[in-house]
TORLUM-858705 format. One record per residue (C-alpha): residue in three letters; z, y, x. Coordinates in nm, 3 decimals, m for minus. Layout:
BEGIN
@rest->Ala; w->Z; v->Y; u->X;
...
REM end
This chain:
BEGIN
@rest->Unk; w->m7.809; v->4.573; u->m2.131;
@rest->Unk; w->m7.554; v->4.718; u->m2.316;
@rest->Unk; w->m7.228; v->4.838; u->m2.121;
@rest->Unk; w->m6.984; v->4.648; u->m2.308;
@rest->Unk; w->m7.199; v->4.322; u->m2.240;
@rest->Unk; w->m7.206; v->4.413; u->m1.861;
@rest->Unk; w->m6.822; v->4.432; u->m1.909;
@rest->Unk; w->m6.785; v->4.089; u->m2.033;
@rest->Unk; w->m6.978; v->3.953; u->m1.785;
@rest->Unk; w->m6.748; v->4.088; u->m1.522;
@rest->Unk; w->m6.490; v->3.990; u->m1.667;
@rest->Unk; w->m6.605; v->3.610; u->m1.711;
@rest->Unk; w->m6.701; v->3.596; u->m1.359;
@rest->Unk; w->m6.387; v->3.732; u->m1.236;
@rest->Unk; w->m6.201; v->3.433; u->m1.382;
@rest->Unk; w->m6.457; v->3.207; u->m1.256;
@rest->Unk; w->m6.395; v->3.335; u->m0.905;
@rest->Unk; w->m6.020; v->3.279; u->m0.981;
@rest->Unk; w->m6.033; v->2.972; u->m1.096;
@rest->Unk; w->m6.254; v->2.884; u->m0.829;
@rest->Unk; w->m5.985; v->3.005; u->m0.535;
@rest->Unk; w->m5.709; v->2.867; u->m0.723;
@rest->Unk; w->m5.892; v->2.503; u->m0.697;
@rest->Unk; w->m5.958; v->2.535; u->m0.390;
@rest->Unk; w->m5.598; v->2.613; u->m0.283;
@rest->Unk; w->m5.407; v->2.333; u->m0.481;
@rest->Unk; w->m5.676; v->2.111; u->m0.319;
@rest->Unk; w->m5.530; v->2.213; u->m0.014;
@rest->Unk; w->m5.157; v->2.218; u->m0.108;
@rest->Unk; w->m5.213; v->1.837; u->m0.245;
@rest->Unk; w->m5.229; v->1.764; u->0.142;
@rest->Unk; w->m4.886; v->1.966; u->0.197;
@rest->Unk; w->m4.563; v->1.754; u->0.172;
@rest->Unk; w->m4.297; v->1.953; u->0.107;
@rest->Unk; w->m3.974; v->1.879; u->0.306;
@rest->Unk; w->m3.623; v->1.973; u->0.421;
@rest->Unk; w->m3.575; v->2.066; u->0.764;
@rest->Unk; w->m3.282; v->2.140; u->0.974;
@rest->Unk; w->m3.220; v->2.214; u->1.321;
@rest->Unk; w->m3.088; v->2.034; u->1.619;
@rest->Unk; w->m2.746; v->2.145; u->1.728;
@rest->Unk; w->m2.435; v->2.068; u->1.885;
@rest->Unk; w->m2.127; v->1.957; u->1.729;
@rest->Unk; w->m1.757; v->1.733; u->1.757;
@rest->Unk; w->m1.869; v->1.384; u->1.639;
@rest->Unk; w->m1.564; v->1.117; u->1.569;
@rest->Unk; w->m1.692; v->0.767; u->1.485;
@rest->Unk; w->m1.442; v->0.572; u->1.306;
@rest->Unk; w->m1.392; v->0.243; u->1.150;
@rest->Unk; w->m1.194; v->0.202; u->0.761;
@rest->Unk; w->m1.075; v->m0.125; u->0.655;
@rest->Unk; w->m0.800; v->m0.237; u->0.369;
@rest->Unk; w->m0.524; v->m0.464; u->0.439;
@rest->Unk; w->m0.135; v->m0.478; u->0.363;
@rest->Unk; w->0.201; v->m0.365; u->0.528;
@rest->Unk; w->0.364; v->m0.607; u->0.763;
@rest->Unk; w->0.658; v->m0.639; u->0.961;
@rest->Unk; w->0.589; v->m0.729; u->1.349;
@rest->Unk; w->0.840; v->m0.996; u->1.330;
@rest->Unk; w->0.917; v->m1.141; u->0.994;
@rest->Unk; w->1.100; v->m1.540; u->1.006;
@rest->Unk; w->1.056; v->m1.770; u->0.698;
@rest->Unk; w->1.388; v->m1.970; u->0.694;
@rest->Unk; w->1.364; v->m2.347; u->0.614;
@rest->Unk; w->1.536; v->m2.624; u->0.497;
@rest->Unk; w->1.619; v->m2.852; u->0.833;
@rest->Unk; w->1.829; v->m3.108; u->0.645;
@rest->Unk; w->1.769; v->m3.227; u->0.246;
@rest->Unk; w->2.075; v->m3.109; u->0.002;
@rest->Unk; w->2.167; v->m2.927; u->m0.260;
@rest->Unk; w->2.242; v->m2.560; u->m0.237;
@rest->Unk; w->2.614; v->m2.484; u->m0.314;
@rest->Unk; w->2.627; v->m2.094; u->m0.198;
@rest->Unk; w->2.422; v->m1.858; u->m0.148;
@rest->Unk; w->2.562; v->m1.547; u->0.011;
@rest->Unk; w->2.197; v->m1.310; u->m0.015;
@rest->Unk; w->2.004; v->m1.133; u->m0.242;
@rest->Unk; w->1.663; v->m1.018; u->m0.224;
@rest->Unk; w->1.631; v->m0.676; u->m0.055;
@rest->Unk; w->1.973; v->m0.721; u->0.178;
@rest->Unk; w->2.008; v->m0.607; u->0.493;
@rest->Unk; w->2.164; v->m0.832; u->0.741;
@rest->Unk; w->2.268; v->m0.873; u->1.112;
@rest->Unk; w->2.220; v->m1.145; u->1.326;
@rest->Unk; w->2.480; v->m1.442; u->1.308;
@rest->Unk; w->2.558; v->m1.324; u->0.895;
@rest->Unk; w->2.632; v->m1.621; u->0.695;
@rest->Unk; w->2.308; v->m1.683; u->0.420;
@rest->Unk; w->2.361; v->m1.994; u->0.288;
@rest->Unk; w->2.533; v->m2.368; u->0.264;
@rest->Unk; w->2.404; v->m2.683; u->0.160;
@rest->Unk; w->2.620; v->m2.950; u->0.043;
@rest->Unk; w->2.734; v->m3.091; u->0.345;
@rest->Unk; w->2.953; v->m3.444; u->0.210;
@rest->Unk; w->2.732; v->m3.700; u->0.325;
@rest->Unk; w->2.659; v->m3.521; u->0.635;
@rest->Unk; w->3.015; v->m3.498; u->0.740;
@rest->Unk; w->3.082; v->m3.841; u->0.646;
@rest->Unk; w->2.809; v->m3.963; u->0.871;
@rest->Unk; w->3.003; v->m3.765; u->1.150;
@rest->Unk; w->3.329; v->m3.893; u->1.052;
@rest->Unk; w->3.148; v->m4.253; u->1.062;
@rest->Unk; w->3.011; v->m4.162; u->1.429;
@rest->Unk; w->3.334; v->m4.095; u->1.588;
@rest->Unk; w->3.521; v->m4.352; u->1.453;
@rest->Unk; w->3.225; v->m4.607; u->1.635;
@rest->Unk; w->3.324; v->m4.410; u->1.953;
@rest->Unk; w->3.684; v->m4.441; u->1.928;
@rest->Unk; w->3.623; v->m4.806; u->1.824;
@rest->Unk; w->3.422; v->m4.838; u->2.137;
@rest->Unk; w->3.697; v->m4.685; u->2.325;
@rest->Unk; w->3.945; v->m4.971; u->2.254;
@rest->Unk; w->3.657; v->m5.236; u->2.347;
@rest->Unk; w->3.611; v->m5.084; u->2.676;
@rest->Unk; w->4.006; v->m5.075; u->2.781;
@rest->Unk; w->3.948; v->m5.468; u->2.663;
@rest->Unk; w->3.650; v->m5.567; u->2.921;
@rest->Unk; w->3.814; v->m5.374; u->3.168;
@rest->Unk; w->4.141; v->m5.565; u->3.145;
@rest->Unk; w->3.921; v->m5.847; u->3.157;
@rest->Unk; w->3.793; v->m5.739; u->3.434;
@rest->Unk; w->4.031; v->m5.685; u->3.659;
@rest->Unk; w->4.180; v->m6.029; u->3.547;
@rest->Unk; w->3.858; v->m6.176; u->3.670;
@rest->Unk; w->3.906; v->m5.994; u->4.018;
@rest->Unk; w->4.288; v->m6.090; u->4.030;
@rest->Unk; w->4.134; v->m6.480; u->4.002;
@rest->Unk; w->3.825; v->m6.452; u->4.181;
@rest->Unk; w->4.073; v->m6.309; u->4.500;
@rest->Unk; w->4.279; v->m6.625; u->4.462;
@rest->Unk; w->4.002; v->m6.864; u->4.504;
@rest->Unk; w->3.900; v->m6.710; u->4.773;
@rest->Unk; w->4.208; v->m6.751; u->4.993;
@rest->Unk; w->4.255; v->m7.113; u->4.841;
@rest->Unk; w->3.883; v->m7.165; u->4.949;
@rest->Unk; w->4.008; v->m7.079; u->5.328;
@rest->Unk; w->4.316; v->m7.264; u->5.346;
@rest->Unk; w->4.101; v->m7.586; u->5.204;
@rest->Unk; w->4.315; v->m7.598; u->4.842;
@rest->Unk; w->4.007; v->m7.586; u->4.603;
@rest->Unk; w->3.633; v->m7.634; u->4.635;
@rest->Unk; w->3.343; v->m7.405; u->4.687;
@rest->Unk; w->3.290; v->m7.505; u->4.322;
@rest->Unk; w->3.606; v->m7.305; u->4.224;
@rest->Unk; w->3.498; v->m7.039; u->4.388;
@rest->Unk; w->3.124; v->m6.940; u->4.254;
@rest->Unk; w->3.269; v->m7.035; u->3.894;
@rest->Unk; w->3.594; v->m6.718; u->3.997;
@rest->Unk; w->3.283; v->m6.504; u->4.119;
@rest->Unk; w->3.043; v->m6.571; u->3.801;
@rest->Unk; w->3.334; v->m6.496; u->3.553;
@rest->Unk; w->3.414; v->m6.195; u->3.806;
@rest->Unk; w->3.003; v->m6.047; u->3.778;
@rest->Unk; w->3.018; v->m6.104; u->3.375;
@rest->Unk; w->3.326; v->m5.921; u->3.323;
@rest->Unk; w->3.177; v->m5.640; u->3.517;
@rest->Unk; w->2.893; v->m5.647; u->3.332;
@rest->Unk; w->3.054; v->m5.602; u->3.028;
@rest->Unk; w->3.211; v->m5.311; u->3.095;
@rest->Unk; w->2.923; v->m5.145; u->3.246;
@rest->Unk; w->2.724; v->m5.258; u->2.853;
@rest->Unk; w->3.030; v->m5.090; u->2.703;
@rest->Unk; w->2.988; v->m4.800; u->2.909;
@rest->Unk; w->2.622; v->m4.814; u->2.799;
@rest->Unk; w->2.713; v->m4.823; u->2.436;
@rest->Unk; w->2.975; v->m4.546; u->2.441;
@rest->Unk; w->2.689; v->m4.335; u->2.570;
@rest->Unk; w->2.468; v->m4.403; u->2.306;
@rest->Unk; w->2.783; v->m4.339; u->2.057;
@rest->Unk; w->2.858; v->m4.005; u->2.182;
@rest->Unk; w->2.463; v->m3.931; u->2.169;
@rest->Unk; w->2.512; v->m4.025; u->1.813;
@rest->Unk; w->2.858; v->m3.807; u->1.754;
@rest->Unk; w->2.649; v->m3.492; u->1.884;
@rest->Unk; w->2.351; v->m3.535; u->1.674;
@rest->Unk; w->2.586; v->m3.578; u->1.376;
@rest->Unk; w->2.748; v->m3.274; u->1.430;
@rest->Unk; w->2.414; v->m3.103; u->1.490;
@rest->Unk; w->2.281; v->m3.223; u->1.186;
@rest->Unk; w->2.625; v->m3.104; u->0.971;
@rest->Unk; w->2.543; v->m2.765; u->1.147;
@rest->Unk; w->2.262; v->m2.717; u->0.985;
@rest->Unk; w->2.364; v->m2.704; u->0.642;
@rest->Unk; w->2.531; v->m2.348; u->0.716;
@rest->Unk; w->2.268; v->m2.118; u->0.756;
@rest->Unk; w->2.299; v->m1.804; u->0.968;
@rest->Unk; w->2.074; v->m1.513; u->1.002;
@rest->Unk; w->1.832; v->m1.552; u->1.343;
@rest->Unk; w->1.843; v->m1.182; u->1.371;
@rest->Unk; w->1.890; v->m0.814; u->1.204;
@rest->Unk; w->1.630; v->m0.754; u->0.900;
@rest->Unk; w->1.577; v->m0.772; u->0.539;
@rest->Unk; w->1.589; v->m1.027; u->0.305;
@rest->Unk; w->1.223; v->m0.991; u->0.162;
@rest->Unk; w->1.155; v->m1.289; u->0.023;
@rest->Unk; w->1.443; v->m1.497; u->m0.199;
@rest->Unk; w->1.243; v->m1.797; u->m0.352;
@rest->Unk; w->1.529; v->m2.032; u->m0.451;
@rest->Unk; w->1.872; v->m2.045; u->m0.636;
@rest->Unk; w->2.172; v->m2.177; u->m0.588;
@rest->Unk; w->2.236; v->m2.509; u->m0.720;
@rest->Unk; w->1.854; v->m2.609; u->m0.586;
@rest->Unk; w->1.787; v->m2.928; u->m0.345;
@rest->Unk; w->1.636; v->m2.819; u->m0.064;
@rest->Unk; w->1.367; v->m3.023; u->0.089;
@rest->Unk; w->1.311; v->m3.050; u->0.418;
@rest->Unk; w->0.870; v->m3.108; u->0.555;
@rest->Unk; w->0.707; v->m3.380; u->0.653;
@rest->Unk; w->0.371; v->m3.443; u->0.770;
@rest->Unk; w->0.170; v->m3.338; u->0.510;
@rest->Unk; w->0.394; v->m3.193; u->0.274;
@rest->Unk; w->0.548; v->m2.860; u->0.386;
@rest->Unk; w->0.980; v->m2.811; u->0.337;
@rest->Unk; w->1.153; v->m2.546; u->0.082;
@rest->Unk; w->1.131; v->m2.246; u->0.251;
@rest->Unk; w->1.488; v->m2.095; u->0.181;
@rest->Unk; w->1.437; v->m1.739; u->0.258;
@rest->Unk; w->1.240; v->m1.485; u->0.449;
@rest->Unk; w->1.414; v->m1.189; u->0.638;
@rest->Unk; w->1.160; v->m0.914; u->0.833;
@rest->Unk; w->1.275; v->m0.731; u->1.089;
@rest->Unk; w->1.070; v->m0.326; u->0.945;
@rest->Unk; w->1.228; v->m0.146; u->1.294;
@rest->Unk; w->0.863; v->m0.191; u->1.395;
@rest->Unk; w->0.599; v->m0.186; u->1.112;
@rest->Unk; w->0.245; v->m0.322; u->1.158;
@rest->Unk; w->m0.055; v->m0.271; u->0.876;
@rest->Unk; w->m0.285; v->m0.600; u->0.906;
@rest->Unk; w->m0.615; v->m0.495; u->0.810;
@rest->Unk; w->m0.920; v->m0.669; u->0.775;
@rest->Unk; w->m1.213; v->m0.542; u->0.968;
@rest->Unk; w->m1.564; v->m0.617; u->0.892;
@rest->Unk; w->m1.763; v->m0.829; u->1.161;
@rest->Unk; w->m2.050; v->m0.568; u->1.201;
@rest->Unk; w->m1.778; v->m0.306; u->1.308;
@rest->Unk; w->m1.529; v->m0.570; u->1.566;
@rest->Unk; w->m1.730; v->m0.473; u->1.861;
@rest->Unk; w->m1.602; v->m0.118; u->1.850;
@rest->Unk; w->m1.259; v->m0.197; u->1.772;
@rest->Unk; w->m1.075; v->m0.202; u->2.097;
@rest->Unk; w->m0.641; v->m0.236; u->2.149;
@rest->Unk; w->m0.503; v->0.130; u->2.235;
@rest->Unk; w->m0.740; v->0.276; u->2.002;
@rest->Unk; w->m0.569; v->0.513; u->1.769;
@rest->Unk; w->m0.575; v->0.524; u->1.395;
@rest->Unk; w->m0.438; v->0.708; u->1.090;
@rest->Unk; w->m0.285; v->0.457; u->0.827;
@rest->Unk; w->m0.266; v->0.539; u->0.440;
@rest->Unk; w->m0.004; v->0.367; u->0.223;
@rest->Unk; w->m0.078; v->0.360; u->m0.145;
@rest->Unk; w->0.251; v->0.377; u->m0.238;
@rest->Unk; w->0.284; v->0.677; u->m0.060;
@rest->Unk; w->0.011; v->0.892; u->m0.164;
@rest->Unk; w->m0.138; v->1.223; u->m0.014;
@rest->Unk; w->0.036; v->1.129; u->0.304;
@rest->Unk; w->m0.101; v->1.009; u->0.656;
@rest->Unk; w->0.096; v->0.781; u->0.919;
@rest->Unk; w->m0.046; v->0.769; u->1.292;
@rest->Unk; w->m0.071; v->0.425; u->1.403;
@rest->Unk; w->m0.210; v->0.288; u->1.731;
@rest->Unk; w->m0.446; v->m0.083; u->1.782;
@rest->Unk; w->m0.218; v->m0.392; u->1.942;
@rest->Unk; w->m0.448; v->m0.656; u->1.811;
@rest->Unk; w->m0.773; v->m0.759; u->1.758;
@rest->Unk; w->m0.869; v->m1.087; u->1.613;
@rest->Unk; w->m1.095; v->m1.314; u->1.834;
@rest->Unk; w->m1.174; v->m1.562; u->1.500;
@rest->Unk; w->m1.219; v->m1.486; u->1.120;
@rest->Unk; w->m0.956; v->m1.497; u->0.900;
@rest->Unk; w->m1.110; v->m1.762; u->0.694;
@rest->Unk; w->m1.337; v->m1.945; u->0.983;
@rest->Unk; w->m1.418; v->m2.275; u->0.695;
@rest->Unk; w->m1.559; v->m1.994; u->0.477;
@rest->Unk; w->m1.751; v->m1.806; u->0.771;
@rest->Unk; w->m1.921; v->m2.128; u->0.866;
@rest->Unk; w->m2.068; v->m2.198; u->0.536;
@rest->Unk; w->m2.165; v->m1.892; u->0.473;
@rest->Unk; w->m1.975; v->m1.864; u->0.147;
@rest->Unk; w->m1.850; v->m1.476; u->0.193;
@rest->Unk; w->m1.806; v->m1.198; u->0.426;
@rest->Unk; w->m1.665; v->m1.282; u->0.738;
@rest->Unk; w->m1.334; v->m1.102; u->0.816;
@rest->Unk; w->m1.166; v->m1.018; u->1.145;
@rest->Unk; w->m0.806; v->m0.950; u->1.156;
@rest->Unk; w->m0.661; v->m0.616; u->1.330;
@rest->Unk; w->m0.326; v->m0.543; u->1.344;
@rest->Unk; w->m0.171; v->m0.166; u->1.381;
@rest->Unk; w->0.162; v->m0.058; u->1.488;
@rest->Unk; w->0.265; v->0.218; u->1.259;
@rest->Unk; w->0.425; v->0.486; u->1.379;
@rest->Unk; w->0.736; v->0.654; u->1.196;
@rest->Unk; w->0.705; v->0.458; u->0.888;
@rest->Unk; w->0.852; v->0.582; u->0.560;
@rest->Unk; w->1.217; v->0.495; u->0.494;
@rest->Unk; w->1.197; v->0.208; u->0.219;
@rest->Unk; w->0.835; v->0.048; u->0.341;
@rest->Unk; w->0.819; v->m0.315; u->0.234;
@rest->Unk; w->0.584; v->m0.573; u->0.331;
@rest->Unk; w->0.277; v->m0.668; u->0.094;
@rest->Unk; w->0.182; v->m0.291; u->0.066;
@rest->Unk; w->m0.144; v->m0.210; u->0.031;
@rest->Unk; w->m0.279; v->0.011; u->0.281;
@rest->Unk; w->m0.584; v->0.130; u->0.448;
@rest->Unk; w->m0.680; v->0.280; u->0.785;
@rest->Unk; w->m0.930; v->0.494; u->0.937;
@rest->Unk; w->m0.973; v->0.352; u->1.296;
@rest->Unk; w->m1.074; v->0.588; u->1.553;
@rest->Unk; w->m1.342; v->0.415; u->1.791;
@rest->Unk; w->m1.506; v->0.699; u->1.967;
@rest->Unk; w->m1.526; v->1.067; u->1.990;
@rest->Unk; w->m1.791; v->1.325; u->2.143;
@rest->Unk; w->m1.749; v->1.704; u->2.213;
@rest->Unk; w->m2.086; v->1.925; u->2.142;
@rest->Unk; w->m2.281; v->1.680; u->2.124;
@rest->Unk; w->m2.653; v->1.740; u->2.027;
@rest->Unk; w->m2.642; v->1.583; u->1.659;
@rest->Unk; w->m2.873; v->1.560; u->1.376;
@rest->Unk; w->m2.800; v->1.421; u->1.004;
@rest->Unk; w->m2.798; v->1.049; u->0.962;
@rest->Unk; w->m3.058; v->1.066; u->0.701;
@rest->Unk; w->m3.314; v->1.231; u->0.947;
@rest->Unk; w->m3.330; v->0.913; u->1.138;
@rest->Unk; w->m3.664; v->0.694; u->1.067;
@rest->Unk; w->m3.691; v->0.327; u->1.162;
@rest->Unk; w->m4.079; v->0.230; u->1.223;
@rest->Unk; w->m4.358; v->0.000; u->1.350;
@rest->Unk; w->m4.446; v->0.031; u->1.697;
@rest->Unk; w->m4.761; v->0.104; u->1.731;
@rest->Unk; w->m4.917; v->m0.150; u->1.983;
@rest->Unk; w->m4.708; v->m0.389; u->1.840;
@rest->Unk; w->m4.841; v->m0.774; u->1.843;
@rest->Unk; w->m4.920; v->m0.924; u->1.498;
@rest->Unk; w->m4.665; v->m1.164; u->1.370;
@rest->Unk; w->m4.414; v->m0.990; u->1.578;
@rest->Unk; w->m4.376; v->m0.626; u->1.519;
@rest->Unk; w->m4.158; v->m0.399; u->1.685;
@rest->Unk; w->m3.960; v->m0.126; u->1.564;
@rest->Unk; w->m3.837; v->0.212; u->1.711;
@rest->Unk; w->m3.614; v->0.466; u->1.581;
@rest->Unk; w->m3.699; v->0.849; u->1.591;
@rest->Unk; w->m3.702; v->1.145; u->1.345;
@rest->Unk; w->m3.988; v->1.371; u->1.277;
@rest->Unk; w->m4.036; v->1.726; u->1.448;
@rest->Unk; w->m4.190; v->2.007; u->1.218;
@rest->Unk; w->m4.394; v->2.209; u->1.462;
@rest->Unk; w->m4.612; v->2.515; u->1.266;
@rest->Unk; w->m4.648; v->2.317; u->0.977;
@rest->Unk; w->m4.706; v->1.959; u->1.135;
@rest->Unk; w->m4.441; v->1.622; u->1.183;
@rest->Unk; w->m4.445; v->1.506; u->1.481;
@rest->Unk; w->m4.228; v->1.144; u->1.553;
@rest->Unk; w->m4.047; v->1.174; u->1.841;
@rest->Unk; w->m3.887; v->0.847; u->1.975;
@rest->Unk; w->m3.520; v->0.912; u->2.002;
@rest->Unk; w->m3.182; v->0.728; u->2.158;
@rest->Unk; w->m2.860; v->0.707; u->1.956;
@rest->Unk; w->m2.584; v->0.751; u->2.029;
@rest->Unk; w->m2.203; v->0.787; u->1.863;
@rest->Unk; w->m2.193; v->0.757; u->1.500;
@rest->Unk; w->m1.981; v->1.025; u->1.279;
@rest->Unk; w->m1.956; v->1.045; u->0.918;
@rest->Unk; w->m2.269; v->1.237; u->0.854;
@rest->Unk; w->m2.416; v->1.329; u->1.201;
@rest->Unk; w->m2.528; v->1.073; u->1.495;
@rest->Unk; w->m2.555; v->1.203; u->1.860;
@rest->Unk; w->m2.876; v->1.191; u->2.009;
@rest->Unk; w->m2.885; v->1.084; u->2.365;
@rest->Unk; w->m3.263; v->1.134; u->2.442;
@rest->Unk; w->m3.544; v->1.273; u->2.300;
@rest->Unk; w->m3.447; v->1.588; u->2.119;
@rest->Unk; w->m3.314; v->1.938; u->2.278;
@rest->Unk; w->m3.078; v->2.183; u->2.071;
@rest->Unk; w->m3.289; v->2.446; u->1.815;
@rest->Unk; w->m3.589; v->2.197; u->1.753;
@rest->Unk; w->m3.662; v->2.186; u->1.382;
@rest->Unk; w->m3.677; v->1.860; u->1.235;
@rest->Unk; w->m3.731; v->1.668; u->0.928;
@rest->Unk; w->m3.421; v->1.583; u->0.732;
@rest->Unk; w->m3.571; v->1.458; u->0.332;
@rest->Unk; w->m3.631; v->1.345; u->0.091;
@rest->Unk; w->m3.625; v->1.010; u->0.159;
@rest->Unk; w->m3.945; v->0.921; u->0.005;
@rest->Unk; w->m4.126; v->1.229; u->0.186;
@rest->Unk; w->m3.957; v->1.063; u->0.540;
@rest->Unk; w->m4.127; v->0.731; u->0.416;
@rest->Unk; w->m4.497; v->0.839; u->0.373;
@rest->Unk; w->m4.557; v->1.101; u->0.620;
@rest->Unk; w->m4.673; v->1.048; u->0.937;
@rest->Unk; w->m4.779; v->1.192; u->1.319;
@rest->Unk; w->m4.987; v->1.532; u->1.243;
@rest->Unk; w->m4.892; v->1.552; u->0.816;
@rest->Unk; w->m4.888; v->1.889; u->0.706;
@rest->Unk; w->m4.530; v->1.995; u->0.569;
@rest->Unk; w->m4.399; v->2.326; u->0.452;
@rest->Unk; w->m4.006; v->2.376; u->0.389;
@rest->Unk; w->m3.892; v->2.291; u->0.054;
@rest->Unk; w->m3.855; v->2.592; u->m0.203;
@rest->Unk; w->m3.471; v->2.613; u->m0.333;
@rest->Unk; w->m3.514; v->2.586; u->m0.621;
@rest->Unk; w->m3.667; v->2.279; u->m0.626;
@rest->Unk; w->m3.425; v->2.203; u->m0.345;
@rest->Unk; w->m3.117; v->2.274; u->m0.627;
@rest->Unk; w->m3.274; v->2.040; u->m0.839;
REM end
């Protein structure tokens, strides 16, 4: 055989062999899942709860109409400041005084019909006093006397009626007056005038059952400024009064305002809606802002970033390491679940049951069943989905990792 021949042949089964190793190893790298891994370590975990809501003042009053009329002056604008006892408004107050006028005249007049029964009354006593001593000495008949004592008894009766009816007049007088009162309008307290819905020259209305009155005006007291958020009902349970919170105002971007819990909402904010089901159900949380910006105003939009719990080095992994599965042993029809993470050891996952538990923006605190430096399985998501106890893994290359 020629020596060029023997050459090729060397050749071609040096390939062979080649190509025969190479098979062999991607046969064995098809059963090699490759993952991202990171370690188990300590670190300051902060769970926290955001919601959206608006600026409000703790004590705001919405100013109605108490008696119907016609607005002659209004003294406010939207945006005033005022102090308690500061005149707002009047409302035509004619008929109003008339009716008092109307009610003290009846008093007076009831006045002059008292002095009457009480003249007749002692007139009646004068006569009933003389038939009694005529009765004794024998001049007139026991007749005589009963008819001096009946006219005596209905005399006094009168006047106590008209003492009655003056009662009931000056009842009358007072609720007059109160009612006239009411058409001047006064500030309840110090605040600002946020809300200005009507005019002068407007008839105020005043409620009845089913129909609400004008509201005149509404004045807020912003001394004490409260953001009402609205806090979703799979993150109440952690919300807690005291708790502290940093508050964002969107009309006052790039800047935080520390705010502390006061309330928390026992029922939704729209409990017709949460009973059918119709949307998400809403609890309302109310936060005291501290040092609010000069020139706040209610209706705001704001948000918050409530601060439910906090950890110091605690062991931690990523969020995204955690893996929710089927027991195993688990009855059929009824499957349990348990949550764990998977623990590269040489080259093999492991699941290791594990027990959450703060919650931080990326990392959750592991209570039980991992120790600090153990290597675990953090991704891709699919690779967490299909691997299982005693896979073979290898660490990810990087630049597949980039990409």
């Amino acid at each position: 055989m020629k020596r060029r021949t023997k050459i090729t042949i060397g050749v071609a089964l040096a390939i062979v062999a080649i190509l025969v190793v190479l098979g062999f190893a991607s046969r064995r790298n098809k059963d090699v899942t490759e993952v991202t891994i990171a370690k188990v370590e300590r670190s300051d975990l902060t769970s926290k709860v955001t919601a959206t809501g608006r600026i409000d003042a703790q004590r705001k009053v919405d100013l109605s109409a108490n008696v119907m009329g016609q607005i002659v002056n209004l003294a406010v604008r939207e945006g005033d400041r005022v102090k308690k006892g500061d005149f707002l408004l009047q409302i035509d107050q004619k008929q109003l005084a008339a009716s008092a006028q109307a009610a003290a005249a009846s008093l007076a007049a009831l006045f002059s019909d008292r002095d009457a029964q009480r003249a007749n009354a002692a007139e009646a006593q004068r006569v009933y006093e003389r038939a009694q001593k005529n009765y004794a000495d024998r001049i007139v008949p026991l007749a005589e006397l009963d008819r001096a004592r009946t006219a005596l008894q209905a005399a006094q009766a009168n006047v106590m009626a008209i003492e009655r009816r003056i009662d009931q007049a000056r009842a009358n007088v007072a609720a007059a007056h109160d009612t006239l009162s009411k058409t001047t309008m006064t500030a309840p307290m110090d605040g600002i005038v946020t809300a200005l819905p009507v005019e002068e020259g407007e008839v105020a209305v005043i409620g009845t059952m089913n129909n609400p009155g004008t509201i005149l005006l509404t004045i807020a007291d912003m001394s004490v400024v409260e953001a009402v958020m609205e806090v979703d009902e799979t993150d109440i349970p952690n919300v807690k009064v005291g708790q502290r919170a940093t508050v964002t105002i969107d009309a006052y971007p790039n800047k935080t305002f520390a705010g502390l819990v006061t309330e928390v909402g026992s029922s939704p904010i729209n409990a017709q809606a949460a009973q059918s089901g119709a949307e998400a159900v809403n609890f309302e949380v109310k936060i005291q802002v501290e040092n609010p910006p000069e020139g706040v105003r209610p209706g705001f939009s704001a948000s918050a970033d409530i601060i439910t719990g906090t950890a110091t080095k605690a062991i931690a992994i990523p969020i995204q390491a955690l893996v929710v599965r089927e027991k195993p042993g688990s009855k059929a029809g009824k499957p349990e679940e348990e949550e764990g993470v998977f623990i590269n050891e040489n080259g093999q996952a492991k699941f290791a049951v594990v027990e959450t538990g703060l919650s931080g923006e990326s990392n959750i605190e592991i209570d039980t069943g991992l120790k600090e430096g153990q290597e675990i399985i953090t991704g891709p998501f699919k690779a967490l989905r299909e691997i299982k106890d005693g896979s073979k893994v290898k660490k990810q290359e990087e630049k597949k990792k980039d990409a």
